[in-house]
LUMLUMDREN-2810 file (N, C-alpha, C; in Angstrom, 1 decimal):
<atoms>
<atom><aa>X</aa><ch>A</ch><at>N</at><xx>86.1</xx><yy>94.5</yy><zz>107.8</zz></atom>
<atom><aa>X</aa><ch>A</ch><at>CA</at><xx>87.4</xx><yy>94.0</yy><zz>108.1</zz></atom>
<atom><aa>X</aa><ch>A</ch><at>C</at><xx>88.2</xx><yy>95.1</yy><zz>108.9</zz></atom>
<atom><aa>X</aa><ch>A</ch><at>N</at><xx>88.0</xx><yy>96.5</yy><zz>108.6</zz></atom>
<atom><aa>X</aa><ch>A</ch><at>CA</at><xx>88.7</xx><yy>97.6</yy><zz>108.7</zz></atom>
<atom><aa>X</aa><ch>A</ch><at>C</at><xx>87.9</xx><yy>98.2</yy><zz>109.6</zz></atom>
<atom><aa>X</aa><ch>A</ch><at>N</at><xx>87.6</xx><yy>98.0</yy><zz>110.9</zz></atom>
<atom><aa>X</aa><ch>A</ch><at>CA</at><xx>86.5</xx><yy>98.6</yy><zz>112.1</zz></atom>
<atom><aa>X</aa><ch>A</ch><at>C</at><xx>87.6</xx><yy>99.9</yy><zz>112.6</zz></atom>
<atom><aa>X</aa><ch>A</ch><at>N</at><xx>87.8</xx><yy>100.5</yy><zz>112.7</zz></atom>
<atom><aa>X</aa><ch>A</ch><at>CA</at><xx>88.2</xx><yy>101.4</yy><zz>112.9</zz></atom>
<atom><aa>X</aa><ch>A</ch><at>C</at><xx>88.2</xx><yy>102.2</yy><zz>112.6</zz></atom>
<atom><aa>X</aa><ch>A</ch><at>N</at><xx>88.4</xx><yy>103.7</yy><zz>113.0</zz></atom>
<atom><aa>X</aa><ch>A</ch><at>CA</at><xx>87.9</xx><yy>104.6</yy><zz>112.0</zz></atom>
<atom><aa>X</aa><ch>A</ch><at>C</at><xx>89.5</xx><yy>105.4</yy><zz>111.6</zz></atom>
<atom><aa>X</aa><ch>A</ch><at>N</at><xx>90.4</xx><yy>105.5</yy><zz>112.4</zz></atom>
<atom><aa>X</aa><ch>A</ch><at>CA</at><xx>91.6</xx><yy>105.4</yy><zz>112.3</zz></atom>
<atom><aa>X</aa><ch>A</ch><at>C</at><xx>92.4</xx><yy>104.6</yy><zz>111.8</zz></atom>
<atom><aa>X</aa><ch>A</ch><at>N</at><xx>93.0</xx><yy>104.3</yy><zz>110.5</zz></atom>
<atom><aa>X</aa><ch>A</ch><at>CA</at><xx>93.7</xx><yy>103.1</yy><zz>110.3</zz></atom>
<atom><aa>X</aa><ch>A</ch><at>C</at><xx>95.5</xx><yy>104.3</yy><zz>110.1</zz></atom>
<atom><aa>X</aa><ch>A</ch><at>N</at><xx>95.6</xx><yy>105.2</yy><zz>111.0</zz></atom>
<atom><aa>X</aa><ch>A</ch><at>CA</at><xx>97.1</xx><yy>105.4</yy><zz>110.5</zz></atom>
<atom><aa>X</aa><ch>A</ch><at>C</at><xx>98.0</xx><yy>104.6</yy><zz>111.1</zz></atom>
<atom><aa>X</aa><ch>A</ch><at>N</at><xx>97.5</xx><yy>104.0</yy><zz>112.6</zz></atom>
<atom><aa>X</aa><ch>A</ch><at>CA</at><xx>98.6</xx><yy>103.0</yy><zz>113.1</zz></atom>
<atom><aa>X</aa><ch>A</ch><at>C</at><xx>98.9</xx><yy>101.9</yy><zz>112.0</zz></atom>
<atom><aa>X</aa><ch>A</ch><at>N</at><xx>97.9</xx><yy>100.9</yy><zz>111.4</zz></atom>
<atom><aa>X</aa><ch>A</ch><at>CA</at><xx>98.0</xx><yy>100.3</yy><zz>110.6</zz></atom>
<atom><aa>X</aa><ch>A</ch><at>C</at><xx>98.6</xx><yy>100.5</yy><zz>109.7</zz></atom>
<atom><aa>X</aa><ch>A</ch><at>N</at><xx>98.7</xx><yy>101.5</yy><zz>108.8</zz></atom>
<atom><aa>X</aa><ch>A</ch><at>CA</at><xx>99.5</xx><yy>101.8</yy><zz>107.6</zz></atom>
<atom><aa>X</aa><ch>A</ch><at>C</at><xx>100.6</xx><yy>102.1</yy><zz>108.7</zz></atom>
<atom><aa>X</aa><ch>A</ch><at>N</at><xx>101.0</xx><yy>103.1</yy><zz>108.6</zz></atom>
<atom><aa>X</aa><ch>A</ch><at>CA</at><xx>102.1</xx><yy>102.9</yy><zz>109.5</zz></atom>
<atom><aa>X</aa><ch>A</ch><at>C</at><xx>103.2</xx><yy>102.0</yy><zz>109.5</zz></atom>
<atom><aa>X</aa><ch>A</ch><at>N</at><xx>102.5</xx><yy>100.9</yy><zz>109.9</zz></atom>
<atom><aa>X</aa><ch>A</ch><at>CA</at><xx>103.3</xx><yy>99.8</yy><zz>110.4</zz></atom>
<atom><aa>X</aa><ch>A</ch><at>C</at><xx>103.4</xx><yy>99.3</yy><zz>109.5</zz></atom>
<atom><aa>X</aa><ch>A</ch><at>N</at><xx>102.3</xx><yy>99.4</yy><zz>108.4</zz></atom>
<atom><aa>X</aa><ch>A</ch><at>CA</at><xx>102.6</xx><yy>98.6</yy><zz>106.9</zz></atom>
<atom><aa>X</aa><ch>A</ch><at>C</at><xx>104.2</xx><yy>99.0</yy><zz>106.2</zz></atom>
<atom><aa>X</aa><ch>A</ch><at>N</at><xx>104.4</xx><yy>100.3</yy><zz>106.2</zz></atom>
<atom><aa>X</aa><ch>A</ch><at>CA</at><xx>105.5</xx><yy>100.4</yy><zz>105.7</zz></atom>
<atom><aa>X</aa><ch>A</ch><at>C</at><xx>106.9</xx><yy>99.5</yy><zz>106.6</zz></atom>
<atom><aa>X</aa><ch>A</ch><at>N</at><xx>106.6</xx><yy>98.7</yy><zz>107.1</zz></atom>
<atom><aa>X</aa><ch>A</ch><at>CA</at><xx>108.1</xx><yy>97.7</yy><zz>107.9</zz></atom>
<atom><aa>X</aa><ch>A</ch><at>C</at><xx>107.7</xx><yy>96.5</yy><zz>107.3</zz></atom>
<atom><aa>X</aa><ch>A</ch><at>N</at><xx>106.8</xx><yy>96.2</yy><zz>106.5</zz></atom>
<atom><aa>X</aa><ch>A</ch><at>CA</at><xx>106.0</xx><yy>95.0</yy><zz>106.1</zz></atom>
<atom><aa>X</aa><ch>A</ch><at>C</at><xx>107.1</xx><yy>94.4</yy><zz>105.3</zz></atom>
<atom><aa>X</aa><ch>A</ch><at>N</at><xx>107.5</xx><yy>93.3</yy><zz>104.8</zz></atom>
<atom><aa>X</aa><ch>A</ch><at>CA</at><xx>108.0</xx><yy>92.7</yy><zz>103.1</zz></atom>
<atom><aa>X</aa><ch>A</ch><at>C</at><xx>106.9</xx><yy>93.2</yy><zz>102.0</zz></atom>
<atom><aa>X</aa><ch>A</ch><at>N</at><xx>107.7</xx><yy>93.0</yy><zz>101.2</zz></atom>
<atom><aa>X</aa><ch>A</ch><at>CA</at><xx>106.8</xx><yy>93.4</yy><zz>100.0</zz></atom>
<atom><aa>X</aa><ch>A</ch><at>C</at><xx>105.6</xx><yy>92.5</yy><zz>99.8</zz></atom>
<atom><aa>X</aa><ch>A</ch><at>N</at><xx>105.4</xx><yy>91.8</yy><zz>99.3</zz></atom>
<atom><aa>X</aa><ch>A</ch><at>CA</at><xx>104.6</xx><yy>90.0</yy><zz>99.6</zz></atom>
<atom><aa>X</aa><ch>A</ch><at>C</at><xx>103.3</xx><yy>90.9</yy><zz>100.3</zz></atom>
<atom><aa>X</aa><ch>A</ch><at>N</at><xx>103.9</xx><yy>91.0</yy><zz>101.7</zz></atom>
<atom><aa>X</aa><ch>A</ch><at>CA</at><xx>103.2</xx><yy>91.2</yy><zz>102.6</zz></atom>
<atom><aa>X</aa><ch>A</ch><at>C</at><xx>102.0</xx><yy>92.7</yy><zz>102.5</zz></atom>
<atom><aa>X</aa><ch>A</ch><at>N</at><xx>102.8</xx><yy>93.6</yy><zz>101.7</zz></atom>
<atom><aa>X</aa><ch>A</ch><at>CA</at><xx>102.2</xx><yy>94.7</yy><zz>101.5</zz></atom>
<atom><aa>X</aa><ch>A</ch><at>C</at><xx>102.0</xx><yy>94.4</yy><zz>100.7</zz></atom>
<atom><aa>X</aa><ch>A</ch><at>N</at><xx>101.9</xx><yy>94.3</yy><zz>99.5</zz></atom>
<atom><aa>X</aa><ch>A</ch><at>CA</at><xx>101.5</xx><yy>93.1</yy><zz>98.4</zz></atom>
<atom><aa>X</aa><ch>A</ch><at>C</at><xx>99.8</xx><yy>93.0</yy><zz>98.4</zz></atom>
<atom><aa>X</aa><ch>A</ch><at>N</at><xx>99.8</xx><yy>92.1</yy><zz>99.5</zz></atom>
<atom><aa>X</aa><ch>A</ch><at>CA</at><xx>98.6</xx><yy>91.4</yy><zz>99.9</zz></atom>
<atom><aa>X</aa><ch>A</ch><at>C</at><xx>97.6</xx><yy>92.8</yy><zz>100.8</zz></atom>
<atom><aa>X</aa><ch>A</ch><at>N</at><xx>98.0</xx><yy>93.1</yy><zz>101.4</zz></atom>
<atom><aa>X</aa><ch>A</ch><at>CA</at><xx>97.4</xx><yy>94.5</yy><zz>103.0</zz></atom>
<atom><aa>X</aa><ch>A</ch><at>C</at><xx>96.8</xx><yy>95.5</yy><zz>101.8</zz></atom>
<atom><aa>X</aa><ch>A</ch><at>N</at><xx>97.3</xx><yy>95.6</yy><zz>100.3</zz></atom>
<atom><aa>X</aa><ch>A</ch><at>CA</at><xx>96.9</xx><yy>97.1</yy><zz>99.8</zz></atom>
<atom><aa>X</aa><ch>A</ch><at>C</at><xx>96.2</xx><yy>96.0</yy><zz>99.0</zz></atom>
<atom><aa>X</aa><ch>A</ch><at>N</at><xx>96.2</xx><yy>95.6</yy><zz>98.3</zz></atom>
<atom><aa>X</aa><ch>A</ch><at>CA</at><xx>94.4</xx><yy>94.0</yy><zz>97.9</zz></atom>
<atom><aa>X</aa><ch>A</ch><at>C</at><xx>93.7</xx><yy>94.5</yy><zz>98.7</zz></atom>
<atom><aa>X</aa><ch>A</ch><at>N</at><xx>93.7</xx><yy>94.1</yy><zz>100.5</zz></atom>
<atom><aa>X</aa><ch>A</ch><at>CA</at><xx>92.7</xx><yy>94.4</yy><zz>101.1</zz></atom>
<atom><aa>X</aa><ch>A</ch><at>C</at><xx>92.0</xx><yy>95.7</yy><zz>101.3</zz></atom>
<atom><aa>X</aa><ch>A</ch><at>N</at><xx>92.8</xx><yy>96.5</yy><zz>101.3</zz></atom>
<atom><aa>X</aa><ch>A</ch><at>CA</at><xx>92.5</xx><yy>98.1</yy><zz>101.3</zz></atom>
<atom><aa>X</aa><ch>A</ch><at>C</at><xx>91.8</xx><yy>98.2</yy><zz>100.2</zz></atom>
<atom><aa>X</aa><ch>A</ch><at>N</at><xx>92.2</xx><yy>98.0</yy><zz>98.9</zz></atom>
<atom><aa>X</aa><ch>A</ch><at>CA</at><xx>91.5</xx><yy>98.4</yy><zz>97.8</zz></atom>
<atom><aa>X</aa><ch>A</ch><at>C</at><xx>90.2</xx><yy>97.8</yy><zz>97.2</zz></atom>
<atom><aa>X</aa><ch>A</ch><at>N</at><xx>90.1</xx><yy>96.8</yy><zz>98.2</zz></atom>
<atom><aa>X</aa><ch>A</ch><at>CA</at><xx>88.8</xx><yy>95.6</yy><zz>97.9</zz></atom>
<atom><aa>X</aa><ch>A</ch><at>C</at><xx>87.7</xx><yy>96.4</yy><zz>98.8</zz></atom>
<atom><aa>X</aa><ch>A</ch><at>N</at><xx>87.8</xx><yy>97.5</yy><zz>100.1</zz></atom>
<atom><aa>X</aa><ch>A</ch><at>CA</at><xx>87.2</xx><yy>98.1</yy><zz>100.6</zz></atom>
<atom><aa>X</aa><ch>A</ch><at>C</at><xx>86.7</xx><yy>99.6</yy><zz>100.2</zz></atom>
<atom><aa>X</aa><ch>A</ch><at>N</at><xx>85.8</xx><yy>100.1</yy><zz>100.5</zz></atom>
<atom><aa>X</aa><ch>A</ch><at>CA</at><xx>85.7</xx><yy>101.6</yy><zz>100.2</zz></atom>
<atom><aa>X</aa><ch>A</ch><at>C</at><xx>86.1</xx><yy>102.4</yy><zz>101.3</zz></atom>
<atom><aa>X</aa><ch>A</ch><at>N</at><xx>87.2</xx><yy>102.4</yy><zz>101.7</zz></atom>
<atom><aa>X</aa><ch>A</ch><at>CA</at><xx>87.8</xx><yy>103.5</yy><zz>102.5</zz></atom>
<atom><aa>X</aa><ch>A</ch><at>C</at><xx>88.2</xx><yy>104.9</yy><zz>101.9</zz></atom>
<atom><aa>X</aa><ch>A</ch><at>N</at><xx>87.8</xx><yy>105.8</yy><zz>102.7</zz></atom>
<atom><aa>X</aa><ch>A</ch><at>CA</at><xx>87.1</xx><yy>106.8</yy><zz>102.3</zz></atom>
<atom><aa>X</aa><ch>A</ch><at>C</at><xx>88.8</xx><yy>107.6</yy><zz>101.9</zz></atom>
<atom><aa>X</aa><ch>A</ch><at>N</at><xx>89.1</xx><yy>108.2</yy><zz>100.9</zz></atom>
<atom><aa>X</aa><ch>A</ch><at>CA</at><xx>90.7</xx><yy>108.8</yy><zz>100.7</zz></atom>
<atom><aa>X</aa><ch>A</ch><at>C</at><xx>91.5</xx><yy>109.8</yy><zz>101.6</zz></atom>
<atom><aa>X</aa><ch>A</ch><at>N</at><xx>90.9</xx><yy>110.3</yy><zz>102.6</zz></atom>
<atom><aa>X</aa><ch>A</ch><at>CA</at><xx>91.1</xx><yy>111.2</yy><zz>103.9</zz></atom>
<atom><aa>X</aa><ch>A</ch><at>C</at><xx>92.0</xx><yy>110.3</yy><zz>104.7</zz></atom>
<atom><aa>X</aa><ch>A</ch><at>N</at><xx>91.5</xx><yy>109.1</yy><zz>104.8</zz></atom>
<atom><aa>X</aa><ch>A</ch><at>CA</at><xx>92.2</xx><yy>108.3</yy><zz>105.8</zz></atom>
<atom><aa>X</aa><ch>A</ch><at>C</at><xx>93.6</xx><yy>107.8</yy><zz>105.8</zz></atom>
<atom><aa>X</aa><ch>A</ch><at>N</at><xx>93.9</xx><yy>108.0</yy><zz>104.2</zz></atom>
<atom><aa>X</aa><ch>A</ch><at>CA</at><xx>95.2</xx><yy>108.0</yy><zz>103.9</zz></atom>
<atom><aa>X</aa><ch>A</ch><at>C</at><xx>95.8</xx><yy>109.1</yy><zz>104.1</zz></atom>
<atom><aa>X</aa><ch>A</ch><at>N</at><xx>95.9</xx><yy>110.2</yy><zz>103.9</zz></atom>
<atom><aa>X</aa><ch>A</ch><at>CA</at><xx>96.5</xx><yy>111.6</yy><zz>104.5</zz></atom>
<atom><aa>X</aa><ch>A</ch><at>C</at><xx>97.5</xx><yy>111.4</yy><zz>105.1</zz></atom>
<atom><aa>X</aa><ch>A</ch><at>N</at><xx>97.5</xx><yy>111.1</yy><zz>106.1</zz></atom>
<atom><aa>X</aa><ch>A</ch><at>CA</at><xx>98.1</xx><yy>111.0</yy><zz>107.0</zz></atom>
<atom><aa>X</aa><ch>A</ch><at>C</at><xx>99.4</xx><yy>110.7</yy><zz>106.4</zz></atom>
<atom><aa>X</aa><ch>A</ch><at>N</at><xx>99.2</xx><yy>109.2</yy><zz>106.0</zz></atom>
<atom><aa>X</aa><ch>A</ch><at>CA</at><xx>100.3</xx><yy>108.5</yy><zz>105.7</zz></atom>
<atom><aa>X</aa><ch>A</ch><at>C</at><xx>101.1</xx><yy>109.5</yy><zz>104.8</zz></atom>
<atom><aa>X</aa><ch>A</ch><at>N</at><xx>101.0</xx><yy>110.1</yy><zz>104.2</zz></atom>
<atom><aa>X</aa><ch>A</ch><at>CA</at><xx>101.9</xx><yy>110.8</yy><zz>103.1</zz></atom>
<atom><aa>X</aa><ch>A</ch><at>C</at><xx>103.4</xx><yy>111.3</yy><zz>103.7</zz></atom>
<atom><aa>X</aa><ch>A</ch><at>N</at><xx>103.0</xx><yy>112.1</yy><zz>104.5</zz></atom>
<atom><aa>X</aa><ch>A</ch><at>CA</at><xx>103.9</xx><yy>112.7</yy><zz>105.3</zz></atom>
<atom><aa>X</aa><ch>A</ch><at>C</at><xx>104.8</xx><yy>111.5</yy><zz>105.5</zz></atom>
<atom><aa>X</aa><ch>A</ch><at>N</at><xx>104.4</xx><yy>110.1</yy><zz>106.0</zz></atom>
<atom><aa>X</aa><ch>A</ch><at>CA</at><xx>105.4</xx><yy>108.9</yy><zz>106.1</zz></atom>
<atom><aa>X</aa><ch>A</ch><at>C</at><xx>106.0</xx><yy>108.6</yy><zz>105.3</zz></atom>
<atom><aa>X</aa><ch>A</ch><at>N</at><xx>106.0</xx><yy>108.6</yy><zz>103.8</zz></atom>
<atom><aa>X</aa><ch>A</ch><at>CA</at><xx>106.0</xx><yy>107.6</yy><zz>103.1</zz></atom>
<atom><aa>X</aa><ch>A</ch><at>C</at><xx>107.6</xx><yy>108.0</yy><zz>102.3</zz></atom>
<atom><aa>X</aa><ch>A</ch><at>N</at><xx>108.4</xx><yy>107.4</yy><zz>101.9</zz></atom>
<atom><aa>X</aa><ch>A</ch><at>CA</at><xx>109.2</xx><yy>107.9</yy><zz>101.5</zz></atom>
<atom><aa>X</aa><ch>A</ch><at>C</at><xx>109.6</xx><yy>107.3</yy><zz>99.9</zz></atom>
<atom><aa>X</aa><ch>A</ch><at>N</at><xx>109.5</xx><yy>107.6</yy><zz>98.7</zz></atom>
<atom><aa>X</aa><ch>A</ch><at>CA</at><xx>109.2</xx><yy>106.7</yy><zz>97.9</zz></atom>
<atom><aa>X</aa><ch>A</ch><at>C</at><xx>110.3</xx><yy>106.2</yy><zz>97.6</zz></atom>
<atom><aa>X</aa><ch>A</ch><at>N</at><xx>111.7</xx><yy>105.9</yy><zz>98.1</zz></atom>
<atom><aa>X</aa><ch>A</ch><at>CA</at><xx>112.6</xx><yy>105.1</yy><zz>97.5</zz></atom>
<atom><aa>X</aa><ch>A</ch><at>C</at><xx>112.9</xx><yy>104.0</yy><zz>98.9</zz></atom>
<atom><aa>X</aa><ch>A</ch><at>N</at><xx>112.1</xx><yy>104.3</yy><zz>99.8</zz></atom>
<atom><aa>X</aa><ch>A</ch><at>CA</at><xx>112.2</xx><yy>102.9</yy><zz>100.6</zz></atom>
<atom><aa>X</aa><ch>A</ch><at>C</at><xx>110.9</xx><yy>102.4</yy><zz>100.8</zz></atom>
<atom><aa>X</aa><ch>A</ch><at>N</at><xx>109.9</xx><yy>103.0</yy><zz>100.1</zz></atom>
<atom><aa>X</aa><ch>A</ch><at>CA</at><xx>108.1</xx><yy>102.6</yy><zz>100.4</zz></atom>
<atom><aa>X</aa><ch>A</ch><at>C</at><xx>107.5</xx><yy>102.7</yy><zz>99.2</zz></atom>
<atom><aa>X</aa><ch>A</ch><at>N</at><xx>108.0</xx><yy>101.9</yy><zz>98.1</zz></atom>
<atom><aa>X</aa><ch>A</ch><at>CA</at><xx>107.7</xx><yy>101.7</yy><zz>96.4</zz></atom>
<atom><aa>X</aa><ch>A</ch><at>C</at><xx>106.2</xx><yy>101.2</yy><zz>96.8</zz></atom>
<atom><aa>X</aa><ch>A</ch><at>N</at><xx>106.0</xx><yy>100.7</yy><zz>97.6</zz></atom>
<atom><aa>X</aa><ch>A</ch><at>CA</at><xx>104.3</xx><yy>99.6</yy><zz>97.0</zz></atom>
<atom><aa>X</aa><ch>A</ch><at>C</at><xx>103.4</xx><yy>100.7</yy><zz>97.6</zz></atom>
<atom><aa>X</aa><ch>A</ch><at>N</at><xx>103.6</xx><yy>101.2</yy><zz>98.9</zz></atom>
<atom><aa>X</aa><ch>A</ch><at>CA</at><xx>102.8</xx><yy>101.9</yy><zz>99.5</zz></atom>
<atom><aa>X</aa><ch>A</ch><at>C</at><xx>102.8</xx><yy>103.7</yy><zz>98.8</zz></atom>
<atom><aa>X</aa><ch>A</ch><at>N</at><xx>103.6</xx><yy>104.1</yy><zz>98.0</zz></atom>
<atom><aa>X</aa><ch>A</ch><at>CA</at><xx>103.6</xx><yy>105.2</yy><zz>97.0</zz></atom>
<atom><aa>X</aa><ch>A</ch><at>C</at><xx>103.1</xx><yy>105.1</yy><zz>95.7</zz></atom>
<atom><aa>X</aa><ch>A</ch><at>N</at><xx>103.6</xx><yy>103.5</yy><zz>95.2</zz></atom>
<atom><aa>X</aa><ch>A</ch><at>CA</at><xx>102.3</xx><yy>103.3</yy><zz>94.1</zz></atom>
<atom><aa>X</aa><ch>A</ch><at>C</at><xx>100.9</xx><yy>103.0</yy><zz>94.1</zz></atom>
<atom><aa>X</aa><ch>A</ch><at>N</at><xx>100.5</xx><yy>102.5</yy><zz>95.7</zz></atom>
<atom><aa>X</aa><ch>A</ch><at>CA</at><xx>99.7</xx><yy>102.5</yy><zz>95.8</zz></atom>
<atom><aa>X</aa><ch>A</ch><at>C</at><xx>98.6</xx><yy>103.4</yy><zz>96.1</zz></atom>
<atom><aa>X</aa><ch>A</ch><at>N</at><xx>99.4</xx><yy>104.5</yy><zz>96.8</zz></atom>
<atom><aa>X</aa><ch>A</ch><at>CA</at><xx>98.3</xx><yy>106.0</yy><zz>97.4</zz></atom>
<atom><aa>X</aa><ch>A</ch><at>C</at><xx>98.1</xx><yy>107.0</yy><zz>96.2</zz></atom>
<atom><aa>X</aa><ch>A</ch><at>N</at><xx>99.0</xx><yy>106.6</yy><zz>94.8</zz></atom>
<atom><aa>X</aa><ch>A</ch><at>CA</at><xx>99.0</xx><yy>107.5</yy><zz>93.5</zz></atom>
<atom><aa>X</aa><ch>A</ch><at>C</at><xx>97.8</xx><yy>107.1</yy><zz>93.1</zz></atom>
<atom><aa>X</aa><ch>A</ch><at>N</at><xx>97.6</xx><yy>105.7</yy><zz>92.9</zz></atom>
<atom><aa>X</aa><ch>A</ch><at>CA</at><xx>96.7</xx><yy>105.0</yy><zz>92.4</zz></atom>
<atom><aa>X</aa><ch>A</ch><at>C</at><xx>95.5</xx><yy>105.3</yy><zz>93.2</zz></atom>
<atom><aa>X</aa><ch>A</ch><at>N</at><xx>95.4</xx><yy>105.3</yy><zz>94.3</zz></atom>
<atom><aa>X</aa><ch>A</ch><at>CA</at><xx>93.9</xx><yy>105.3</yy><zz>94.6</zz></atom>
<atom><aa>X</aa><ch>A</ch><at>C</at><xx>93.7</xx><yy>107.0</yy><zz>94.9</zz></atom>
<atom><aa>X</aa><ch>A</ch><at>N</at><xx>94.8</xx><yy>107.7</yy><zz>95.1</zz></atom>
<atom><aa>X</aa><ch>A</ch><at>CA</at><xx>94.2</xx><yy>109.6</yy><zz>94.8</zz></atom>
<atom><aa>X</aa><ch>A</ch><at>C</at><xx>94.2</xx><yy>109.7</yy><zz>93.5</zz></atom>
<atom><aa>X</aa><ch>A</ch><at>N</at><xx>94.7</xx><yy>109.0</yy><zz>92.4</zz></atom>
<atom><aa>X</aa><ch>A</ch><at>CA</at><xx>94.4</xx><yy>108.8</yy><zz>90.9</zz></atom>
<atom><aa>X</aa><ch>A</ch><at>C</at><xx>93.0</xx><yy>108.8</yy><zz>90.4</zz></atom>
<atom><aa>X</aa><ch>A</ch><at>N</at><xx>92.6</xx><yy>107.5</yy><zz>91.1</zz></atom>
<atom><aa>X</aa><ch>A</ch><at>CA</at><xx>91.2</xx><yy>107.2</yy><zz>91.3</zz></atom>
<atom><aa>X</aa><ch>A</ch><at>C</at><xx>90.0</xx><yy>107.9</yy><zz>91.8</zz></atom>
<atom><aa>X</aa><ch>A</ch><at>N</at><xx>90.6</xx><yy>108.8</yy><zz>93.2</zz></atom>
<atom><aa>X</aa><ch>A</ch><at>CA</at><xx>89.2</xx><yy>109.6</yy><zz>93.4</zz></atom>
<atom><aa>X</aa><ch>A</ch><at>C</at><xx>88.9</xx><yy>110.8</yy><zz>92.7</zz></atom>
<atom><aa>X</aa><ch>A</ch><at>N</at><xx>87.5</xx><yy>110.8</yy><zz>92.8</zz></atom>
<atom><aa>X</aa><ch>A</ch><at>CA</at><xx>86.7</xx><yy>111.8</yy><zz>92.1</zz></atom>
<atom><aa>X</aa><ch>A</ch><at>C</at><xx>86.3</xx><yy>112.7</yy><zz>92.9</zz></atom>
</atoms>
């Protein structure tokens, strides 16, 4: 689903999403094995009192890697 090897435009843009909507986008992320590098990026974006789903989300999966 995720052909690209870049997904920072995509996240990215996820943070303008509704909640709902990111909701559903980080399901799909996490139903995949994307490799945890590829989120990087995004950190630097993320601000956690206007990006709650996408902050609990990247806890949770750098939580997760080994």
């Amino acid at each position: 689903m995720f052909q690209s090897d870049d997904l920072s435009p995509l996240l990215k843009a996820s943070l303008q999403w509704n909640s709902i909507e990111q909701f559903f986008f980080w399901q799909l992320i996490n139903a995949h094995e994307i490799p945890t590098r590829s989120f990087l990026p995004l950190v630097k974006c993320v601000e956690p009192a206007k990006h709650p789903e996408a902050t609990a989300n990247l806890i949770l999966l750098f939580k997760l890697e080994k």
